[in-house]
C-alpha positions, 0 to 999 in steps of 0.5 A: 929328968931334970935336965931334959924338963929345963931344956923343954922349958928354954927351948919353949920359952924361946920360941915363945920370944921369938913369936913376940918379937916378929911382931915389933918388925916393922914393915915402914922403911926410908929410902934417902937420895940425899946423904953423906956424899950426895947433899942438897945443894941451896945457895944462899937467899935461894929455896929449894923444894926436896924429896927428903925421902920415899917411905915404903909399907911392905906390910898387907896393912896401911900404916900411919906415921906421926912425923916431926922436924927434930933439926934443921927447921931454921931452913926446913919446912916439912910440906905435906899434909897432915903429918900427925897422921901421914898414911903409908897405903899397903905395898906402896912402895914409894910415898914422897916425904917433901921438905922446902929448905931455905938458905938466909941470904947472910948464909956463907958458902960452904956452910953444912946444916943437917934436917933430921926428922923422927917417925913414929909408927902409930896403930890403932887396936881395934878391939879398945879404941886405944892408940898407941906408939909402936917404934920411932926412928930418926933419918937425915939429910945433909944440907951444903950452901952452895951456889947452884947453877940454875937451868937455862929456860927457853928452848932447847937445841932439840926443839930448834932441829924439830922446828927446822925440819918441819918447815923443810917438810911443809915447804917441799909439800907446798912445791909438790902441789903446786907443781902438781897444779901446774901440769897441764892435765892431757 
């Protein structure tokens, strides 16, 4: 009788935690292009504009994020808005987090740094007014100071055949009427 009173309490004290614990799930995630085999690549005195990541909210709920530079800020500069309270709308399923790294001119190549920032979800209960902090979590990425290629600017091979091939056009247009014009009419 005891035994089968203590296993109803376990069995119900784990639901019980179960049920608490689905609620600490968070909902936020990040997804990060840049990693340990794929790094942003600046070269030295040059400033780069990133996409740190993309958050998504898969939660029927809006979240609000407090988001800070734990490392890195000697070349990163986090560029969106407000950042105490950068909002992640429901079921977005990406939301850009922009950084503008800068390399020093004195910088020698070959040089690794690492941004870091640290997300806190915050929410607040309805019912007190109160806000409080729910989880943090910290995501990077690796910066490799390399000279990079820079895109060529002009016009492309593309837009060059395209502008051939309309005048080639316009100017049998323009031998068709006046050839049209030239025959006498009967």
């Amino acid at each position: 009788m005891i035994n089968k009173k203590r296993r109803a309490i376990e069995f119900l004290s784990i639901i019980v935690l179960t049920i608490m614990l689905c609620s600490l799930v968070s909902a936020v995630a990040i997804s990060l292009s840049y990693h340990n085999l794929n790094y942003v690549k600046v070269g030295p005195g040059q400033t780069k504009n990133v996409v740190f990541g993309s958050f998504q909210n898969t939660g029927d709920e809006d979240v609000i994020l407090n988001i800070g530079l734990i490392e890195g800020d000697e070349i990163a500069e986090l560029t969106d808005g407000n950042l105490d309270s950068f909002v992640i709308p429901a079921g977005e399923l990406n939301v850009p987090l922009n950084v503008k790294v800068s390399i020093p001119e004195d910088v020698v190549e070959g040089t690794e740094y690492k941004i870091i920032i640290q997300y806190k979800e915050i929410t607040a209960s309805e019912s007190t007014g109160m806000v409080t902090m729910v989880e943090s979590k910290t995501s990077s990425i690796p910066v490799l100071v390399q000279k990079t290629e820079e895109e060529p600017t002009g016009i492309s091979v593309t837009w060059i055949i395209v502008g051939i091939l309309a005048i080639i056009i316009l100017i049998v247009i323009i031998k068709f009427v006046l050839k049209s014009k030239e025959t006498p009419a009967k």
